[in-house]
N, CA, C and O atoms as a printed pandas DataFrame, in Angstrom:
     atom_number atom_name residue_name chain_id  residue_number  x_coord  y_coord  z_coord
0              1         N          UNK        A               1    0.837   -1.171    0.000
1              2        CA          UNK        A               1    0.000    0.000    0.000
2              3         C          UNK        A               1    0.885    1.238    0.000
3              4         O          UNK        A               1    1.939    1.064    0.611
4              5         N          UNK        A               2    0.737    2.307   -0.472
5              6        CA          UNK        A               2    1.288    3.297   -1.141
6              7         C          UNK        A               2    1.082    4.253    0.352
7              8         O          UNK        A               2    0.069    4.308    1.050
8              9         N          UNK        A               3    2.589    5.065    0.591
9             10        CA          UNK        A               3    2.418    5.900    1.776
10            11         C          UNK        A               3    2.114    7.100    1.347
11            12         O          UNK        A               3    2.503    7.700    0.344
12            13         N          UNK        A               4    1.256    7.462    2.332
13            14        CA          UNK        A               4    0.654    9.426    2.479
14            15         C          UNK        A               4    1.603   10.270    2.308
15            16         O          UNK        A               4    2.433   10.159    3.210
16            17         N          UNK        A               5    1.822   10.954    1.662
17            18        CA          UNK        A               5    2.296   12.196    1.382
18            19         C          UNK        A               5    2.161   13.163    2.954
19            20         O          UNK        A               5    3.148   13.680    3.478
20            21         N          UNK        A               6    1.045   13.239    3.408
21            22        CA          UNK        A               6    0.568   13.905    4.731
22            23         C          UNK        A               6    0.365   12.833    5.340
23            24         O          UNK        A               6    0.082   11.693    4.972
24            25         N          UNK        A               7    0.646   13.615    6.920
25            26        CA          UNK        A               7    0.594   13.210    7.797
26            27         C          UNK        A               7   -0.550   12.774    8.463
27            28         O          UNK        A               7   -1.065   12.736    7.346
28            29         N          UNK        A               8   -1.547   12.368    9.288
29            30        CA          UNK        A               8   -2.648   12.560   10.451
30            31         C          UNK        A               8   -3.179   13.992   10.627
31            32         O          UNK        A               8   -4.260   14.571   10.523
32            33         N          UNK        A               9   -1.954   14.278   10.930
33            34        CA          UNK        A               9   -2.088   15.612   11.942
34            35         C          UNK        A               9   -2.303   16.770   10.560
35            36         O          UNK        A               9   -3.007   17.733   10.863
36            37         N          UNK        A              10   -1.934   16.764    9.550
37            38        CA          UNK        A              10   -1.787   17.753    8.146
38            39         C          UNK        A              10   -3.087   17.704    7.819
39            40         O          UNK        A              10   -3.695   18.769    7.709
40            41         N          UNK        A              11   -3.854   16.278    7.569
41            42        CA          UNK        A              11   -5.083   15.904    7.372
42            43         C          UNK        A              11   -6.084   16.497    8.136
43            44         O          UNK        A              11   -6.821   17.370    7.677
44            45         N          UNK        A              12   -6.171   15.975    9.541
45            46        CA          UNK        A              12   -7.107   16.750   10.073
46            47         C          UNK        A              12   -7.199   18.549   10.248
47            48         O          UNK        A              12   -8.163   19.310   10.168
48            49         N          UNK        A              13   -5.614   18.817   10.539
49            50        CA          UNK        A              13   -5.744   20.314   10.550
50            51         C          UNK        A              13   -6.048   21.302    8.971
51            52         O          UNK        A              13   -6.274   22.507    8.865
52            53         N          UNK        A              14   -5.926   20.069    7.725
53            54        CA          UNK        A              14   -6.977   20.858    6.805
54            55         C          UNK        A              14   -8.483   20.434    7.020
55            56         O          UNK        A              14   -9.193   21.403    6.753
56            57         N          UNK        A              15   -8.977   19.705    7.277
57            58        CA          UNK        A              15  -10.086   18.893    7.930
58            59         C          UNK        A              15  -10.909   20.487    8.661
59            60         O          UNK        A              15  -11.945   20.982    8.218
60            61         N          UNK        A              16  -10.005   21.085    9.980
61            62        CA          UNK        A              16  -10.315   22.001   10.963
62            63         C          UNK        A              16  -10.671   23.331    9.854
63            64         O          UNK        A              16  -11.719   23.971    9.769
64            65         N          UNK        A              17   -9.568   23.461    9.168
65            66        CA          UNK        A              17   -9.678   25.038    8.139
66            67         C          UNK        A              17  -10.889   24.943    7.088
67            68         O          UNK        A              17  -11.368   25.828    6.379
68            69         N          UNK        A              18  -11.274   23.412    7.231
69            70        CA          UNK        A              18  -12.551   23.382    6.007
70            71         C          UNK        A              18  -13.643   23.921    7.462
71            72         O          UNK        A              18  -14.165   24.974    7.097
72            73         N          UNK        A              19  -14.041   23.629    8.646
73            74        CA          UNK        A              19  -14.863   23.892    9.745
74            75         C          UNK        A              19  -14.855   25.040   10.066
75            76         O          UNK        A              19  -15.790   25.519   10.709
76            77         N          UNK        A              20  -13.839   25.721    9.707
77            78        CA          UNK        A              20  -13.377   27.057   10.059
78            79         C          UNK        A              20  -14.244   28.186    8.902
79            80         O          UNK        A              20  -14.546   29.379    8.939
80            81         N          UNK        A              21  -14.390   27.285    8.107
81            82        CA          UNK        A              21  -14.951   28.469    6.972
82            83         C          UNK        A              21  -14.260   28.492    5.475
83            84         O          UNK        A              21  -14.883   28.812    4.462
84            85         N          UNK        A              22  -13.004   28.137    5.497
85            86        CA          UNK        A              22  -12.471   27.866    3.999
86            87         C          UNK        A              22  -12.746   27.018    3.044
87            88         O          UNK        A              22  -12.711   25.913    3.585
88            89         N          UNK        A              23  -13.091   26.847    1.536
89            90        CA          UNK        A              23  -13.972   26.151    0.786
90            91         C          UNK        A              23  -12.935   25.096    0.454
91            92         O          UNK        A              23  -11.729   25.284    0.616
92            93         N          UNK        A              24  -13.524   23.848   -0.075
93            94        CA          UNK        A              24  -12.835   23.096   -0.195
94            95         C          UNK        A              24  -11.975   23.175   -1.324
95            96         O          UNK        A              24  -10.987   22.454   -1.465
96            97         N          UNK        A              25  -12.331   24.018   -2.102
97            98        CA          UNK        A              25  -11.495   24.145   -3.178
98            99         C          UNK        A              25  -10.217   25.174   -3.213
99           100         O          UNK        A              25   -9.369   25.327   -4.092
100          101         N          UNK        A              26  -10.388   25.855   -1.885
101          102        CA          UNK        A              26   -8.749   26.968   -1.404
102          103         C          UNK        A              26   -7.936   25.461   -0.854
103          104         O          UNK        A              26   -6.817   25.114   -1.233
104          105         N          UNK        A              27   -8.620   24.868   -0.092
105          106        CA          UNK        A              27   -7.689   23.570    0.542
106          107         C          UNK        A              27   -6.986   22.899   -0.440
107          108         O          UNK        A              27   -5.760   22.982   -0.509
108          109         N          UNK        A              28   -7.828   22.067   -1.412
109          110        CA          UNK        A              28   -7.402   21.133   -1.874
110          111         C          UNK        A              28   -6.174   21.692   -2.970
111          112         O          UNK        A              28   -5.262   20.950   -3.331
112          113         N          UNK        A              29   -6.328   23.307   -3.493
113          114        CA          UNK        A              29   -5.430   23.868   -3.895
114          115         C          UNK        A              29   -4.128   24.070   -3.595
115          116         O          UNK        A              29   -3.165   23.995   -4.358
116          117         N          UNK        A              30   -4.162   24.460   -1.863
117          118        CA          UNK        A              30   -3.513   24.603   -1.572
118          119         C          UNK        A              30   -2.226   23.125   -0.944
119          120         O          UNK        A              30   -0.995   23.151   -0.978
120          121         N          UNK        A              31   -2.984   22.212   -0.528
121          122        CA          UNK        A              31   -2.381   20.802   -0.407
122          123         C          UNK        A              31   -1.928   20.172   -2.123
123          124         O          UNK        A              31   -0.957   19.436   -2.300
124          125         N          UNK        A              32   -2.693   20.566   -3.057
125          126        CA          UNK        A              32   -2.385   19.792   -4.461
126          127         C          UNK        A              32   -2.999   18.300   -3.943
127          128         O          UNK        A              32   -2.421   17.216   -3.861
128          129         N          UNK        A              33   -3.965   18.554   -3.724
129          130        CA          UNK        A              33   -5.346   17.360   -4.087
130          131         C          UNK        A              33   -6.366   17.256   -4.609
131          132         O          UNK        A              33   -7.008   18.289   -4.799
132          133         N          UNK        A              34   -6.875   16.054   -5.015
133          134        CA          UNK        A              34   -8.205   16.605   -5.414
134          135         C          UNK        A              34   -9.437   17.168   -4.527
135          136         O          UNK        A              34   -9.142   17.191   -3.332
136          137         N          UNK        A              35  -10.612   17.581   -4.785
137          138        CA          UNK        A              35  -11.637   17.197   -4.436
138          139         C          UNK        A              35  -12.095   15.484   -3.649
139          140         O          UNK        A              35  -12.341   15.179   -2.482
140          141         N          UNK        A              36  -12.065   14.948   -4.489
141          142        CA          UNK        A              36  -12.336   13.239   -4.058
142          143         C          UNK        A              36  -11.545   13.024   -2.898
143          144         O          UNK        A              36  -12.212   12.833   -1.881
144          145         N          UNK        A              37  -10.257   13.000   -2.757
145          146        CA          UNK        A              37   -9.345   12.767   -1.971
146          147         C          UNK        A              37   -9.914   13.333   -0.715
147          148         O          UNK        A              37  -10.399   12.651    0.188
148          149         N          UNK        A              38   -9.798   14.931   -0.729
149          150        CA          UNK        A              38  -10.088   15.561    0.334
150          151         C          UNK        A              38  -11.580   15.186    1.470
151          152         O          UNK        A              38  -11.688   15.210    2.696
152          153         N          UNK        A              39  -12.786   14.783    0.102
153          154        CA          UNK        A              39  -14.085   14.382    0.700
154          155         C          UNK        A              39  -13.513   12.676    1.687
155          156         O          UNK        A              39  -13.870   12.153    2.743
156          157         N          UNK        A              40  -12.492   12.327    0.611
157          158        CA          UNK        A              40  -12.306   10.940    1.813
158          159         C          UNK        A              40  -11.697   11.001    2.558
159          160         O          UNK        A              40  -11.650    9.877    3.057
160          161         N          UNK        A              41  -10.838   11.916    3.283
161          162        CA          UNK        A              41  -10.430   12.356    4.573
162          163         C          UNK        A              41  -11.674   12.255    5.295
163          164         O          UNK        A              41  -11.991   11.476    6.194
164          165         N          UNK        A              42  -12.333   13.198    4.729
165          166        CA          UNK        A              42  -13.413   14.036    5.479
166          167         C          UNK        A              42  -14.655   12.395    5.834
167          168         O          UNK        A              42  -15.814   12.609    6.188
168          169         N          UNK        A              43  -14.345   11.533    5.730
169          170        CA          UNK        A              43  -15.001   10.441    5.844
170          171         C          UNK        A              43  -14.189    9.338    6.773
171          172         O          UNK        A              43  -14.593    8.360    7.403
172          173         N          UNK        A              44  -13.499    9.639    6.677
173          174        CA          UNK        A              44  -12.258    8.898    7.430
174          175         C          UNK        A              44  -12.024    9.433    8.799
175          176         O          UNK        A              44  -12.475    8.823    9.768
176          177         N          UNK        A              45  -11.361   10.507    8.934
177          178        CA          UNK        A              45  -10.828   11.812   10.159
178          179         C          UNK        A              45  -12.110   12.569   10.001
179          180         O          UNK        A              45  -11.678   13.648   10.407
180          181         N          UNK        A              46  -13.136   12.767    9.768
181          182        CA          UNK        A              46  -13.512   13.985   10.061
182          183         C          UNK        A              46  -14.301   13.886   11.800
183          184         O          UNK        A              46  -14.786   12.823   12.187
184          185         N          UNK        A              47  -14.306   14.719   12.376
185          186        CA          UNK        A              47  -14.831   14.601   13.924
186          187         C          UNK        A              47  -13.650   14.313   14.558
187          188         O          UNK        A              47  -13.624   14.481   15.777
188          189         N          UNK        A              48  -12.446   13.827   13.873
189          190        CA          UNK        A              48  -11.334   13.720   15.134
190          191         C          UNK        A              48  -10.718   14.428   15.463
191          192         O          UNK        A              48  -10.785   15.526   14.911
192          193         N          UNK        A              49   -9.393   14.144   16.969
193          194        CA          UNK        A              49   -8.479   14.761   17.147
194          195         C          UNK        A              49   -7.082   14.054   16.595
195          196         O          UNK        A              49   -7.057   12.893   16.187
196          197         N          UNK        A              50   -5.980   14.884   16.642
197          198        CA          UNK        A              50   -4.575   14.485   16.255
198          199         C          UNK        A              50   -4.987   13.117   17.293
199          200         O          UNK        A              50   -5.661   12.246   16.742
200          201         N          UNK        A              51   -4.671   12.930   18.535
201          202        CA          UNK        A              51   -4.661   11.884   19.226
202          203         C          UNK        A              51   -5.720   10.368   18.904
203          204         O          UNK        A              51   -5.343    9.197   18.912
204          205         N          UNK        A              52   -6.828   10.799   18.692
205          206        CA          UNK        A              52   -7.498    9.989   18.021
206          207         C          UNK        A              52   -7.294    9.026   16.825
207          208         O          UNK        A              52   -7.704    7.865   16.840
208          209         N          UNK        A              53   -6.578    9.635   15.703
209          210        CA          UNK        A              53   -6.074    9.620   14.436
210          211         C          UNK        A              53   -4.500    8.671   14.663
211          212         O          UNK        A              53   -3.910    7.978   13.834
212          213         N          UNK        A              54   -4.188    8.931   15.923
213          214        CA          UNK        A              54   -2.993    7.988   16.285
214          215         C          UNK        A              54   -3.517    6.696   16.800
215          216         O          UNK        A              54   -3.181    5.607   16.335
216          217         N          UNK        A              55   -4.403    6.871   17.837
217          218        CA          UNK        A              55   -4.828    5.625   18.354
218          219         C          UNK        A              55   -5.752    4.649   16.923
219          220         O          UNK        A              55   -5.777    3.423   16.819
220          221         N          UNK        A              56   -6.199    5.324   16.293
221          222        CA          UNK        A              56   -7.033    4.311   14.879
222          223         C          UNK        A              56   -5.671    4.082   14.233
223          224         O          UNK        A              56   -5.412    2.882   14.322
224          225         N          UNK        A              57   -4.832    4.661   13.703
225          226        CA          UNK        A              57   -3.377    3.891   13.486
226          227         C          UNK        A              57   -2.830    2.839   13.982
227          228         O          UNK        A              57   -2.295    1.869   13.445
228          229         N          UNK        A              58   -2.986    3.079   14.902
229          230        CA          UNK        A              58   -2.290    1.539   16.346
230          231         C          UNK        A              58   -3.371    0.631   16.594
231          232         O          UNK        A              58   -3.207   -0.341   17.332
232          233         N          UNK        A              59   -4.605    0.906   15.958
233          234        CA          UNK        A              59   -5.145   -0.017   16.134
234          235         C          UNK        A              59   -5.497   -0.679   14.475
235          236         O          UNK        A              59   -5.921   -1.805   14.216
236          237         N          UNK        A              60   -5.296   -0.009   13.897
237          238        CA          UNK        A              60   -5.138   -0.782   12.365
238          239         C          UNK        A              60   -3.956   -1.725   12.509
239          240         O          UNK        A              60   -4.157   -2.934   12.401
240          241         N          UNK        A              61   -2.585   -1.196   12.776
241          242        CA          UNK        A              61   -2.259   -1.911   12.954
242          243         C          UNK        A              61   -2.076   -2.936   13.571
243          244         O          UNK        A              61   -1.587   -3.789   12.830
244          245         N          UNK        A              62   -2.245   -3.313   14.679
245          246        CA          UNK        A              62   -3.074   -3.944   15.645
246          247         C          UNK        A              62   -3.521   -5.571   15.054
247          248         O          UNK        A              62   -3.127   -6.727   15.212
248          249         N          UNK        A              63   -4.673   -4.786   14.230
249          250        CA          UNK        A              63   -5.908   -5.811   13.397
250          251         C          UNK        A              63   -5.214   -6.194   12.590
251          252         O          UNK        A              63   -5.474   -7.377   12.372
252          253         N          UNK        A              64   -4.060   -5.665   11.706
253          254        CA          UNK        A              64   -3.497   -6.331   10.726
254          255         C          UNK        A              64   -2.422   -7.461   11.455
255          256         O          UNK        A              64   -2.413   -8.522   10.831
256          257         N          UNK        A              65   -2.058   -7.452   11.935
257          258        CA          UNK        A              65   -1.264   -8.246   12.817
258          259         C          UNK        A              65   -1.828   -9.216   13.367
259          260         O          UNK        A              65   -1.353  -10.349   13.293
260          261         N          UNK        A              66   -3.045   -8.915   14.075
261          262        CA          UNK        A              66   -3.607  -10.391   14.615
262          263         C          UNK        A              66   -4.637  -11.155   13.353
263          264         O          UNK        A              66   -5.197  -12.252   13.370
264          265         N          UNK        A              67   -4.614  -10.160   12.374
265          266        CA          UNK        A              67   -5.229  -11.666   11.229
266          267         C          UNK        A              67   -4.281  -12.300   10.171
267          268         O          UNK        A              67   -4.461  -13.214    9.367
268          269         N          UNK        A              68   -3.360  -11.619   10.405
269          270        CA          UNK        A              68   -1.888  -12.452    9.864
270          271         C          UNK        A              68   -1.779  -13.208   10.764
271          272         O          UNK        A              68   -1.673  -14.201   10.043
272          273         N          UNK        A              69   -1.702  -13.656   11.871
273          274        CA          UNK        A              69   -1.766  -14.666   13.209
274          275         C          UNK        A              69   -2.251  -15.480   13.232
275          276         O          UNK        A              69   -1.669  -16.561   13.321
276          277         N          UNK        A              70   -4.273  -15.310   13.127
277          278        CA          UNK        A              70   -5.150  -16.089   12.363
278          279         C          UNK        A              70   -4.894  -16.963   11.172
279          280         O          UNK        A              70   -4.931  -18.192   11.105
280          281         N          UNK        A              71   -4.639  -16.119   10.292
281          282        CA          UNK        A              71   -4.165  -17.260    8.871
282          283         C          UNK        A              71   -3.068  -17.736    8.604
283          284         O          UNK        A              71   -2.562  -17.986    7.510
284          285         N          UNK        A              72   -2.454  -17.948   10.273
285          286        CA          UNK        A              72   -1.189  -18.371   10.313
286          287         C          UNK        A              72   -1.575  -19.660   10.612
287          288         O          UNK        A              72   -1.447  -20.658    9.904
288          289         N          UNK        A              73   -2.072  -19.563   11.749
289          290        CA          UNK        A              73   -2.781  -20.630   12.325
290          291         C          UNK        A              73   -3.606  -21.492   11.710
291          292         O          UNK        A              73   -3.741  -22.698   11.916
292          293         N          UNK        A              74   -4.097  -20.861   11.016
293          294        CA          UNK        A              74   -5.058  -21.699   10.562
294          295         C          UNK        A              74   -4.845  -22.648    9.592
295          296         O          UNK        A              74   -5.499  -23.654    9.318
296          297         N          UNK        A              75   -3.480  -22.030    8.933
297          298        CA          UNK        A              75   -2.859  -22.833    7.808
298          299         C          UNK        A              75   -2.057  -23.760    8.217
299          300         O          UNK        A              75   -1.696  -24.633    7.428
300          301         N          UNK        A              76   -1.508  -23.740    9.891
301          302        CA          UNK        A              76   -0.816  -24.786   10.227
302          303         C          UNK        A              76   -1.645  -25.937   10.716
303          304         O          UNK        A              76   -1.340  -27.128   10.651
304          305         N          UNK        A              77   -3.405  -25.087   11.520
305          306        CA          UNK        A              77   -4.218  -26.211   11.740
306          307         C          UNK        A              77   -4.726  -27.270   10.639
307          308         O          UNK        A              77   -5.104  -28.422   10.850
308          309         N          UNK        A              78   -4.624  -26.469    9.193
309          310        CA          UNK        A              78   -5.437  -27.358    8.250
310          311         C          UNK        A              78   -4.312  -28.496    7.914
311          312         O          UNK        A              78   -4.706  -29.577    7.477
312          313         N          UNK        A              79   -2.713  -28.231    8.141
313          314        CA          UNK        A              79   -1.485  -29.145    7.579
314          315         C          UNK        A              79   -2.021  -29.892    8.589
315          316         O          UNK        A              79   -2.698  -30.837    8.184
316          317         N          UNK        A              80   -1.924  -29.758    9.929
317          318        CA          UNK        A              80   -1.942  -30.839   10.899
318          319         C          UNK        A              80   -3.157  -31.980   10.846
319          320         O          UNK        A              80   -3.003  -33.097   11.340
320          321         N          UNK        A              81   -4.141  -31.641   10.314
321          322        CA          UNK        A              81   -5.644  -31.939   10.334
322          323         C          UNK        A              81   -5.476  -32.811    8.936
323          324         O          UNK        A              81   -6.410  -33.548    8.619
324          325         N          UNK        A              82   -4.275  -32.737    8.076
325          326        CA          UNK        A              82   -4.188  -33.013    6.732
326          327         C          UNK        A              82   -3.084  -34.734    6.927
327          328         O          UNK        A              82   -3.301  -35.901    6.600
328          329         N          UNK        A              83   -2.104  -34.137    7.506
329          330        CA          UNK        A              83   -1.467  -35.295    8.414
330          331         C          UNK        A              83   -1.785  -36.267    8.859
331          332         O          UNK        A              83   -1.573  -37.310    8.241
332          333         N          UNK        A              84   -2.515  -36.266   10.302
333          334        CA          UNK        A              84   -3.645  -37.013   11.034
334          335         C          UNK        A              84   -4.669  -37.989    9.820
335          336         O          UNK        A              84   -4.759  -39.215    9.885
336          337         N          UNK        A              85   -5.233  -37.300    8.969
337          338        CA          UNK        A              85   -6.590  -37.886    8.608
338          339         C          UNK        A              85   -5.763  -39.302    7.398
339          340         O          UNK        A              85   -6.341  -40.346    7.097
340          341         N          UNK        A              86   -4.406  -38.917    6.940
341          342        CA          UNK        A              86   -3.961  -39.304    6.024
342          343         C          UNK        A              86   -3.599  -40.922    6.696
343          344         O          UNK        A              86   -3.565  -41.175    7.901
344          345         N          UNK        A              87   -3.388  -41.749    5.750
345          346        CA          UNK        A              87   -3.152  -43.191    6.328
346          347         C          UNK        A              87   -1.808  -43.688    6.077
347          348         O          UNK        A              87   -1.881  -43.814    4.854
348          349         N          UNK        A              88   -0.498  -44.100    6.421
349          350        CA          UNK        A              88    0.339  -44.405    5.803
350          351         C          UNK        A              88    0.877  -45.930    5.813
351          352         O          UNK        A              88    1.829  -46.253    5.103
């Protein structure tokens, strides 16, 4: 997956200047984004804080980690289960 250019914290504090009163189209000018982009922030972060925006980070990662774990497991339960059933 392709890394952000911006940060959390860049995101939401254009996020704040769109709440503040500036149109989305001075923002997205001014960052060099689109429209689209900017509305999916605004779907993502919008209502948060910097701190918030860290903790959904740590917890993405988090989730990605324990279902790599899962289909770790699970691929060693199906070898073992594959073993066992086999007759030699």
């Amino acid at each position: 997956m392709r890394k952000s250019r911006y940060t959390e914290e860049q995101i939401i504090l254009a996020l704040k200047e769109h709440e503040a009163g500036r149109t989305t189209a001075q923002i997205c000018r001014k960052l060099g984004v689109s429209e689209q982009t900017f509305y999916r922030w605004k779907a993502k972060f919008g209502g948060m804080d910097v701190a918030d925006a860290k903790r959904l980070k740590g917890l993405e990662e988090e989730n990605r980690k324990l279902k790599q774990l899962v289909g770790e497991l699970s691929l060693d339960n199906q070898g073992l289960r594959f073993l066992l059933t086999k007759k030699f």
